[in-house]
HTML snippet that shows the backbone in 3Dmol.js (N, CA, C, O; Angstrom):
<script src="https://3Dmol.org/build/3Dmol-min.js"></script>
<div id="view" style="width:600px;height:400px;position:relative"></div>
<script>
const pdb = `
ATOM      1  N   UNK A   1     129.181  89.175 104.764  1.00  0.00           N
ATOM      2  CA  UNK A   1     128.841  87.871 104.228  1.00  0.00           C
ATOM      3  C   UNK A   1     127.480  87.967 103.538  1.00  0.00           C
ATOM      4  O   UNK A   1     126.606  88.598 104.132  1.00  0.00           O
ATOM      5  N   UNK A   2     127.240  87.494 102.524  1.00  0.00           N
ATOM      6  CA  UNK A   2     125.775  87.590 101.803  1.00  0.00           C
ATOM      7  C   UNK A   2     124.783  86.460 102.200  1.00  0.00           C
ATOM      8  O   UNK A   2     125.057  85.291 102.470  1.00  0.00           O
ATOM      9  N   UNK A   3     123.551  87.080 102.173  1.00  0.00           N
ATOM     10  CA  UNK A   3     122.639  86.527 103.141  1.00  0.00           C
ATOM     11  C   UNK A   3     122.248  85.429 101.727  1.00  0.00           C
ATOM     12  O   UNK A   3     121.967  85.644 100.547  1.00  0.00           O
ATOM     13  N   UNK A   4     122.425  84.036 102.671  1.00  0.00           N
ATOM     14  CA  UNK A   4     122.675  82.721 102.430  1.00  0.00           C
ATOM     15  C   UNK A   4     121.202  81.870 102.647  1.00  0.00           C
ATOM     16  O   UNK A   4     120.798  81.933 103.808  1.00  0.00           O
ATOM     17  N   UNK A   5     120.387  81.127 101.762  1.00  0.00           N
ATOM     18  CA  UNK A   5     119.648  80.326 102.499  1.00  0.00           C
ATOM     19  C   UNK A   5     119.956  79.454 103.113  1.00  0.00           C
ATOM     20  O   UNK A   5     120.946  78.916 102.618  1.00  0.00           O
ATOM     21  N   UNK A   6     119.383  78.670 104.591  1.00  0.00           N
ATOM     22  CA  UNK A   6     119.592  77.835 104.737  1.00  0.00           C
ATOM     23  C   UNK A   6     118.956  76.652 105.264  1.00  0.00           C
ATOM     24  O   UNK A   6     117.873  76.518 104.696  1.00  0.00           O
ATOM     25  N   UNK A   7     119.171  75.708 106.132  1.00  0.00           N
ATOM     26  CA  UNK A   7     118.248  74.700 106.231  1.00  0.00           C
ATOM     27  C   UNK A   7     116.816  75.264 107.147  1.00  0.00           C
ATOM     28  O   UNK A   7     117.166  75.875 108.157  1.00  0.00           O
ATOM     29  N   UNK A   8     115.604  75.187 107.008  1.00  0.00           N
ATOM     30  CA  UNK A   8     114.622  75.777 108.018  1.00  0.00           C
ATOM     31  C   UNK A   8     113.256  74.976 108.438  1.00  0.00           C
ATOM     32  O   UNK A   8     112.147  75.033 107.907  1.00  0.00           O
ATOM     33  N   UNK A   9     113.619  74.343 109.369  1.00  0.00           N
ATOM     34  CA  UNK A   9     112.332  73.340 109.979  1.00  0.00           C
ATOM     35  C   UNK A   9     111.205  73.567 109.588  1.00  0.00           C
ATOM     36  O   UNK A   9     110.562  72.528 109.432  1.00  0.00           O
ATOM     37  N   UNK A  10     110.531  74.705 109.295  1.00  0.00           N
ATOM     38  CA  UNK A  10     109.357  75.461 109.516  1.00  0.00           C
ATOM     39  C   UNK A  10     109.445  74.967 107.776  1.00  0.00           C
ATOM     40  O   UNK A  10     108.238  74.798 107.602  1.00  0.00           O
ATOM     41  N   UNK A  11     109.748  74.811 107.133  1.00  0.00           N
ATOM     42  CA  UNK A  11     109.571  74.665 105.477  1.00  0.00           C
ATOM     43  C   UNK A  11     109.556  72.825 105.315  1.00  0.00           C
ATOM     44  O   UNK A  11     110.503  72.052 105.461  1.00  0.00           O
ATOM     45  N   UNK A  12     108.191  72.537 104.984  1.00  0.00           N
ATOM     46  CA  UNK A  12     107.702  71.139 105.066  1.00  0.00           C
ATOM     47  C   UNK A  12     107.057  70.537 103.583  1.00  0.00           C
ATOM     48  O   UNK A  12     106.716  69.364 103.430  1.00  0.00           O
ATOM     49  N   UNK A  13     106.971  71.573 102.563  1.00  0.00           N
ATOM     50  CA  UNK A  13     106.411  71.643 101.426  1.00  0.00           C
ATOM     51  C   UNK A  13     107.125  72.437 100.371  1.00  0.00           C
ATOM     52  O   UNK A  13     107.549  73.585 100.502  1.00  0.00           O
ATOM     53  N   UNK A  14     107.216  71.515  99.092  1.00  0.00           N
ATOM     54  CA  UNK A  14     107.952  71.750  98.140  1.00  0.00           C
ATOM     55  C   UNK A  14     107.740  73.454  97.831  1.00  0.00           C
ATOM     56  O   UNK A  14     108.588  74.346  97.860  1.00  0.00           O
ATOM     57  N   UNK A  15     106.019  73.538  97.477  1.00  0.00           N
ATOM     58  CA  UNK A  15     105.864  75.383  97.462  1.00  0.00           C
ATOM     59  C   UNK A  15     106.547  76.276  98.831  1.00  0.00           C
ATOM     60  O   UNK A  15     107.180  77.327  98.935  1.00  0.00           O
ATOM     61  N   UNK A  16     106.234  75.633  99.423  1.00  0.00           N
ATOM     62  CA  UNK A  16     106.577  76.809 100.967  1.00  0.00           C
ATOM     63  C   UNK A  16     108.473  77.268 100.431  1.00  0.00           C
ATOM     64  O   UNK A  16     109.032  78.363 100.384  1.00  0.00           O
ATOM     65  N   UNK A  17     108.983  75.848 100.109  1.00  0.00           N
ATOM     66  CA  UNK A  17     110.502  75.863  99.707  1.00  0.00           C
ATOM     67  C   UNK A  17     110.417  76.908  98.379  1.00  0.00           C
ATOM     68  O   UNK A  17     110.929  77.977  98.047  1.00  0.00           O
ATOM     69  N   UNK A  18     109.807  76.293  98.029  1.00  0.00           N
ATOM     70  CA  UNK A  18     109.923  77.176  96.363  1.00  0.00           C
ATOM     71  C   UNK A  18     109.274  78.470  96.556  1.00  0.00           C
ATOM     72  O   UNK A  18     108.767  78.914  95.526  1.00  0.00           O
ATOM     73  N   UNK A  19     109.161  79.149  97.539  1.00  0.00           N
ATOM     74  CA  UNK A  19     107.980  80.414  97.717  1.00  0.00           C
ATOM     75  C   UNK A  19     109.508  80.903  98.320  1.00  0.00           C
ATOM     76  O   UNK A  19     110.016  81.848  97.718  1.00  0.00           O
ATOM     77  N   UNK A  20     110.088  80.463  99.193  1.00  0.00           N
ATOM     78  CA  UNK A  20     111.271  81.171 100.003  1.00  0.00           C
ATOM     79  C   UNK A  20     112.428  81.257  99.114  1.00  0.00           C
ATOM     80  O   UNK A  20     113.064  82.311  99.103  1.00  0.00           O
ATOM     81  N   UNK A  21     112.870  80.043  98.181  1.00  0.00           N
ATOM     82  CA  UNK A  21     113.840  80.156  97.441  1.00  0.00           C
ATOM     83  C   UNK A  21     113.527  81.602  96.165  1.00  0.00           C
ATOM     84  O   UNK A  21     114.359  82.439  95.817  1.00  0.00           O
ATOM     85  N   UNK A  22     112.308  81.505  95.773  1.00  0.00           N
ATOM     86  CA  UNK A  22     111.709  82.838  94.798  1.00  0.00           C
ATOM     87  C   UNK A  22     112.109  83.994  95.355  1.00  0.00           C
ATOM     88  O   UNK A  22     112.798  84.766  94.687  1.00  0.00           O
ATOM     89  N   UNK A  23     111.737  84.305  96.683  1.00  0.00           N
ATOM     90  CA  UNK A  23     111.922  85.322  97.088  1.00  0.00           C
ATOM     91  C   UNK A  23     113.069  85.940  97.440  1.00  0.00           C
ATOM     92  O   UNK A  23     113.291  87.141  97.285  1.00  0.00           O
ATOM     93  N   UNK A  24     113.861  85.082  97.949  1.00  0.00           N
ATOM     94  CA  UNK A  24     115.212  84.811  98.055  1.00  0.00           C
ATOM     95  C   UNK A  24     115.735  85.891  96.662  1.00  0.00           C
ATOM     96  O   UNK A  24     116.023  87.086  96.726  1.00  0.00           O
ATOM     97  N   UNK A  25     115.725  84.911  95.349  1.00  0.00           N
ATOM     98  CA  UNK A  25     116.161  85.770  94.874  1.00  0.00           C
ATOM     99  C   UNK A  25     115.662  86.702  93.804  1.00  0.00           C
ATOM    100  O   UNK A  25     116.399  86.968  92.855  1.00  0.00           O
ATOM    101  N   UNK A  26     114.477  87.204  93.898  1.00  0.00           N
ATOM    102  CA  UNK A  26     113.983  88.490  93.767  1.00  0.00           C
ATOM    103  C   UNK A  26     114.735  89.321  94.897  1.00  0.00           C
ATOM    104  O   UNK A  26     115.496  90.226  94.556  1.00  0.00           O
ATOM    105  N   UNK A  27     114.586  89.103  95.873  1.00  0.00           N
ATOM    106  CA  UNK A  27     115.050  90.219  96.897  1.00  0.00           C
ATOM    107  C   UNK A  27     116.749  90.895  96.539  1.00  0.00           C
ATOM    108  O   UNK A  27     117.137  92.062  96.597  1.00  0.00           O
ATOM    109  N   UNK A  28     117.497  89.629  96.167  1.00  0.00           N
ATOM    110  CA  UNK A  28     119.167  89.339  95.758  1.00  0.00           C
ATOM    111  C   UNK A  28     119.420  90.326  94.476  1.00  0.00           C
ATOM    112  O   UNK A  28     120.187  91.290  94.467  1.00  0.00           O
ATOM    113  N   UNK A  29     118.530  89.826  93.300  1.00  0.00           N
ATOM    114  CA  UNK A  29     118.158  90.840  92.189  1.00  0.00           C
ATOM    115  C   UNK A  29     118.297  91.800  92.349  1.00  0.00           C
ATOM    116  O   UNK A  29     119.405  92.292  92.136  1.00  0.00           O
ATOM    117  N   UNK A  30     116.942  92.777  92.938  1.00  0.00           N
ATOM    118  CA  UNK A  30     117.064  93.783  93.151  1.00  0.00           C
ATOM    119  C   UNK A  30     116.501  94.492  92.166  1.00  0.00           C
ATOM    120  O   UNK A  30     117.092  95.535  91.884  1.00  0.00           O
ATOM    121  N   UNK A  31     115.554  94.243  91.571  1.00  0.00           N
ATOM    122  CA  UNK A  31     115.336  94.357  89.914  1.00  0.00           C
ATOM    123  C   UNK A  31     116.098  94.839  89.021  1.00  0.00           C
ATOM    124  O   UNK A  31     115.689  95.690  88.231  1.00  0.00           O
ATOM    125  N   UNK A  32     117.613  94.264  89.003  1.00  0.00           N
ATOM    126  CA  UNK A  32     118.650  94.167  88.191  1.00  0.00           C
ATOM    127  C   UNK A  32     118.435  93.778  86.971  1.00  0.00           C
ATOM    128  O   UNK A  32     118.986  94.308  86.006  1.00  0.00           O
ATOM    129  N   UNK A  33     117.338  92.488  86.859  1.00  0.00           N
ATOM    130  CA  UNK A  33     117.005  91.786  85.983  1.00  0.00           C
ATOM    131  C   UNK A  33     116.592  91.275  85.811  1.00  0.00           C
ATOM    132  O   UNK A  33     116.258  90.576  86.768  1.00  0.00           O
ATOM    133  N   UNK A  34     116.097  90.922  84.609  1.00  0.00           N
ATOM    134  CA  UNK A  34     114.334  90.647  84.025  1.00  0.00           C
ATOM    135  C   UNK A  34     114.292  88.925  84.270  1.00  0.00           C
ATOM    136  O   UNK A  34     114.996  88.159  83.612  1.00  0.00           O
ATOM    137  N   UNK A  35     113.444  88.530  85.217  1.00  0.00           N
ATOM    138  CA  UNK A  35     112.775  87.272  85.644  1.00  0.00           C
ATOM    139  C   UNK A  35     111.945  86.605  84.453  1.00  0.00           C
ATOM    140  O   UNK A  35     110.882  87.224  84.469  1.00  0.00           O
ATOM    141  N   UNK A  36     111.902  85.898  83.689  1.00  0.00           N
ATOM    142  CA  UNK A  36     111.119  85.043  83.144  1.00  0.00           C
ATOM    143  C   UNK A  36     110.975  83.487  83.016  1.00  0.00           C
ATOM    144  O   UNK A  36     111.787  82.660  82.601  1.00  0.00           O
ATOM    145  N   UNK A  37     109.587  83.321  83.540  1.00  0.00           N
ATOM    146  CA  UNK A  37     109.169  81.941  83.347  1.00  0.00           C
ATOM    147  C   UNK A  37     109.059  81.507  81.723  1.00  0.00           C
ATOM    148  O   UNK A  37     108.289  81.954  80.873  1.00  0.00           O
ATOM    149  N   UNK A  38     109.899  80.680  81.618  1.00  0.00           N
ATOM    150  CA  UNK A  38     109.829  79.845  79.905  1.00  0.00           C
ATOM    151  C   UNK A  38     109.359  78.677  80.428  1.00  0.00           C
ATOM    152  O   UNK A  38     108.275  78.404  79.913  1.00  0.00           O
ATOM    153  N   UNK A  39     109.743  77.802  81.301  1.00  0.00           N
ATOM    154  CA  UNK A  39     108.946  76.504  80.892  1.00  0.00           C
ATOM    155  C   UNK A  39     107.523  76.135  82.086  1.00  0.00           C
ATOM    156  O   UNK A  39     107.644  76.103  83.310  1.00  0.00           O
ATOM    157  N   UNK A  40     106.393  75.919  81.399  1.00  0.00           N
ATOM    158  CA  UNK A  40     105.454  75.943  81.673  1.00  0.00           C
ATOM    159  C   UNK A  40     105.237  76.659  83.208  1.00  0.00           C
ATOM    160  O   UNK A  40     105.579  76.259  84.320  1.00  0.00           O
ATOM    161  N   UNK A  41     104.706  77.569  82.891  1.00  0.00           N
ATOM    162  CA  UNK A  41     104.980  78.520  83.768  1.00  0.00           C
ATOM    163  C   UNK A  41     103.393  78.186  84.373  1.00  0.00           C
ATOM    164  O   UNK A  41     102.525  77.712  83.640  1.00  0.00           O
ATOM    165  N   UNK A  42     103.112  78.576  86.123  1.00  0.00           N
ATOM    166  CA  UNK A  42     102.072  78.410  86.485  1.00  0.00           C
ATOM    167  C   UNK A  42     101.729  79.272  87.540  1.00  0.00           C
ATOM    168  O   UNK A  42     102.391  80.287  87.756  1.00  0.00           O
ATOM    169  N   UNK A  43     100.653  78.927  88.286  1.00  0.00           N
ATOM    170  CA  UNK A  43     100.320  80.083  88.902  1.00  0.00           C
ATOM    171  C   UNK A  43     101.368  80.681  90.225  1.00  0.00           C
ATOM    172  O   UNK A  43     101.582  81.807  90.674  1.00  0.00           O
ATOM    173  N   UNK A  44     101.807  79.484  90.522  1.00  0.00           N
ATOM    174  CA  UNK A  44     103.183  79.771  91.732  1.00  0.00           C
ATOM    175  C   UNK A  44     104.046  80.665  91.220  1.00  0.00           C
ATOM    176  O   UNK A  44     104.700  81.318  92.032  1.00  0.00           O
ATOM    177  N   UNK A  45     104.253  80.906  89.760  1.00  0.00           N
ATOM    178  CA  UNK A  45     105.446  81.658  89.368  1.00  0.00           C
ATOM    179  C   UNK A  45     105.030  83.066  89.350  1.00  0.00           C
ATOM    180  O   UNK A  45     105.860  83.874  89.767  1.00  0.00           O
ATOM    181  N   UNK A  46     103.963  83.482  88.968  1.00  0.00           N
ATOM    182  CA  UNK A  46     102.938  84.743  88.767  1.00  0.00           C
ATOM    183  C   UNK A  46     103.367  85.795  89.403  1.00  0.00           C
ATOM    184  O   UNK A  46     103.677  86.722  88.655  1.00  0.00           O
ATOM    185  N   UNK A  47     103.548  86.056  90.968  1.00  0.00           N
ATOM    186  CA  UNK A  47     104.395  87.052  91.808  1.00  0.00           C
ATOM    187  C   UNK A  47     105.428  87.010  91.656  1.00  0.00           C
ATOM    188  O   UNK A  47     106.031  87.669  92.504  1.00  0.00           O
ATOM    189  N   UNK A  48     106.074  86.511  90.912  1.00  0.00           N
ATOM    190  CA  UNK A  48     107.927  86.137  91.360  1.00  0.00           C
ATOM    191  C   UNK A  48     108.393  86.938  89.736  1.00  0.00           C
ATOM    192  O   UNK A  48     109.270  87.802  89.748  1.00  0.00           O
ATOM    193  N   UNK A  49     107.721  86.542  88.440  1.00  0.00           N
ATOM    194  CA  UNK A  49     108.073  86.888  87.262  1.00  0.00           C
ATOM    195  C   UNK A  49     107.355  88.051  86.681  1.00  0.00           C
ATOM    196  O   UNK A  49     106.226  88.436  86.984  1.00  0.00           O
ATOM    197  N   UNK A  50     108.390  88.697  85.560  1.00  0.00           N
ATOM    198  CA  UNK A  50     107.868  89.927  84.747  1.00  0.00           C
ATOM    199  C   UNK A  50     106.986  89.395  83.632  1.00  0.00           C
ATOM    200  O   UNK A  50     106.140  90.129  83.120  1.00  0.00           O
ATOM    201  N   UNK A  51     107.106  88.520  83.360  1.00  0.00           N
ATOM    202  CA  UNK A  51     106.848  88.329  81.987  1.00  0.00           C
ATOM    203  C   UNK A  51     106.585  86.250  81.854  1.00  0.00           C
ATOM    204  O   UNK A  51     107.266  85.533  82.588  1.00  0.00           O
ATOM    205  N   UNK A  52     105.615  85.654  80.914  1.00  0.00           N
ATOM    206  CA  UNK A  52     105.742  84.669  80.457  1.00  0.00           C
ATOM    207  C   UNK A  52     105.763  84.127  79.292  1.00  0.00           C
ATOM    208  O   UNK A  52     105.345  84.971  78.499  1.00  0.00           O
ATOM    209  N   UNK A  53     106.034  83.140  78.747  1.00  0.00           N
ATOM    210  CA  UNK A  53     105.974  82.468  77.223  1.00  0.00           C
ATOM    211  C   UNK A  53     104.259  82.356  77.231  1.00  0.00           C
ATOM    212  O   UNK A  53     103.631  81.971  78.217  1.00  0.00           O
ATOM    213  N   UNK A  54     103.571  82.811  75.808  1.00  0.00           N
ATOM    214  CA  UNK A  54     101.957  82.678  75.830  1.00  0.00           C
ATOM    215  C   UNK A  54     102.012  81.408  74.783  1.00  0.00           C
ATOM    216  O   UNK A  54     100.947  80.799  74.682  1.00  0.00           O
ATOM    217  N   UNK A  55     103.014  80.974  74.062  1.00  0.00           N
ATOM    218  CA  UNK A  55     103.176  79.512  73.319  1.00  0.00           C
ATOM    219  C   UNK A  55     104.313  79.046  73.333  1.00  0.00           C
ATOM    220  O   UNK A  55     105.366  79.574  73.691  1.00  0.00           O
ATOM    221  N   UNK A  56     104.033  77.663  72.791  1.00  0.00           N
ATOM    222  CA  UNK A  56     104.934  76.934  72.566  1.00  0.00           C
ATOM    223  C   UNK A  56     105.793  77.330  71.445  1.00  0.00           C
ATOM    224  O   UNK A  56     105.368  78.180  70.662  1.00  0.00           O
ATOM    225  N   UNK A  57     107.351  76.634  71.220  1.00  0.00           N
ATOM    226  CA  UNK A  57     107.818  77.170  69.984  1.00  0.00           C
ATOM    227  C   UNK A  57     107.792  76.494  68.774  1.00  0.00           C
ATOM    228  O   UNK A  57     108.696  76.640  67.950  1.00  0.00           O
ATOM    229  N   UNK A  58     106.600  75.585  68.544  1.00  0.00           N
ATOM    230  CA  UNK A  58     105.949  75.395  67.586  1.00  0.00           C
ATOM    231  C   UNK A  58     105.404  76.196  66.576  1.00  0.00           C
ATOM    232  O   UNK A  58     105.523  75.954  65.375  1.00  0.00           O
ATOM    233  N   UNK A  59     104.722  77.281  67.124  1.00  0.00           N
ATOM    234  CA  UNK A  59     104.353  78.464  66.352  1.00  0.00           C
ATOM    235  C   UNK A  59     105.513  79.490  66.163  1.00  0.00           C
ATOM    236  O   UNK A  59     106.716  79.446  66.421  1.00  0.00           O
ATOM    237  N   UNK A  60     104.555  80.586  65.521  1.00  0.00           N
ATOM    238  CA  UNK A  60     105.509  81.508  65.096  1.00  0.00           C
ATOM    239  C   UNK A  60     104.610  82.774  65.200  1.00  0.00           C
ATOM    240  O   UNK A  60     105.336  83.763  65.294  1.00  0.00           O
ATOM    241  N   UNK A  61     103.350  83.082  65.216  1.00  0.00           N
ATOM    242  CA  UNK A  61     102.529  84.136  65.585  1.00  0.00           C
ATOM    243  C   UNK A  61     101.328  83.985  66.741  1.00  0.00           C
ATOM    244  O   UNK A  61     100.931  82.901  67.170  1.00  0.00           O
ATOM    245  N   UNK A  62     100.891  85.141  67.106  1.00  0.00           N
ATOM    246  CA  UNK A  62     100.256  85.249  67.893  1.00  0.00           C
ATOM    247  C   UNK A  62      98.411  85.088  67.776  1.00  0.00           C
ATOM    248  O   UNK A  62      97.493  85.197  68.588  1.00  0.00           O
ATOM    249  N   UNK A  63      98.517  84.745  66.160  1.00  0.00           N
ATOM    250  CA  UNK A  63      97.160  83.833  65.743  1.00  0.00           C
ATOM    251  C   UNK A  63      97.096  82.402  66.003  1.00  0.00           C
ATOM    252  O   UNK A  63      96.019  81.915  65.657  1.00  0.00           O
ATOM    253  N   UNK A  64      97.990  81.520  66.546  1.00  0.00           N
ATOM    254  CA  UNK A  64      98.584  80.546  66.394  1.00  0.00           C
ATOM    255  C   UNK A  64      97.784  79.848  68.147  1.00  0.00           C
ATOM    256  O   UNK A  64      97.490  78.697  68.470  1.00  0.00           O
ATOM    257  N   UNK A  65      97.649  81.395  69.040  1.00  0.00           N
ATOM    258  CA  UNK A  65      97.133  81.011  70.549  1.00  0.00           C
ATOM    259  C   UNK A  65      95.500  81.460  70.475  1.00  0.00           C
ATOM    260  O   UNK A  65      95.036  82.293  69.696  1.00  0.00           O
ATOM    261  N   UNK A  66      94.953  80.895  71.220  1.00  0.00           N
ATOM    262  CA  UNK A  66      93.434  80.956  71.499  1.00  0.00           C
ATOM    263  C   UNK A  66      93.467  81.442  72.834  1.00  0.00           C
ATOM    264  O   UNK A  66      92.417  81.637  73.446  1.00  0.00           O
TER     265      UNK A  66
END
`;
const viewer = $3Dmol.createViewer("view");
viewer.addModel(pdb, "pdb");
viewer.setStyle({}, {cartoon: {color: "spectrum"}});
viewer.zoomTo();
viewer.render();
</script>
């Protein structure tokens, strides 16, 4: 049977949830495949992802970010 999250007392906070669900599936992955944060990505996502968006898709080059 594949290891399932499930309900856990000890998880009282949206991050604590979102820190276990991340890991969850990074671990599931397996680095099968490439993790990226696209929408406003922040510091919670930082351990969990390879890679982030550095702009919006307003622009079109990389003179465009400060």
């Amino acid at each position: 049977m594949p290891n399932r999250l499930i309900y856990n007392k000890k998880v009282t906070t949206g991050m604590q949830a979102y820190k276990l669900g991340m890991e969850h599936l990074i671990k599931e992955l397996d680095g099968q495949m490439l993790v990226y944060a696209a929408i406003s990505p922040n510091l919670a996502t930082g351990r969990y992802v390879y890679m982030r968006r550095i702009s919006c898709d307003a622009f079109k080059t990389i003179e465009n970010n400060e």
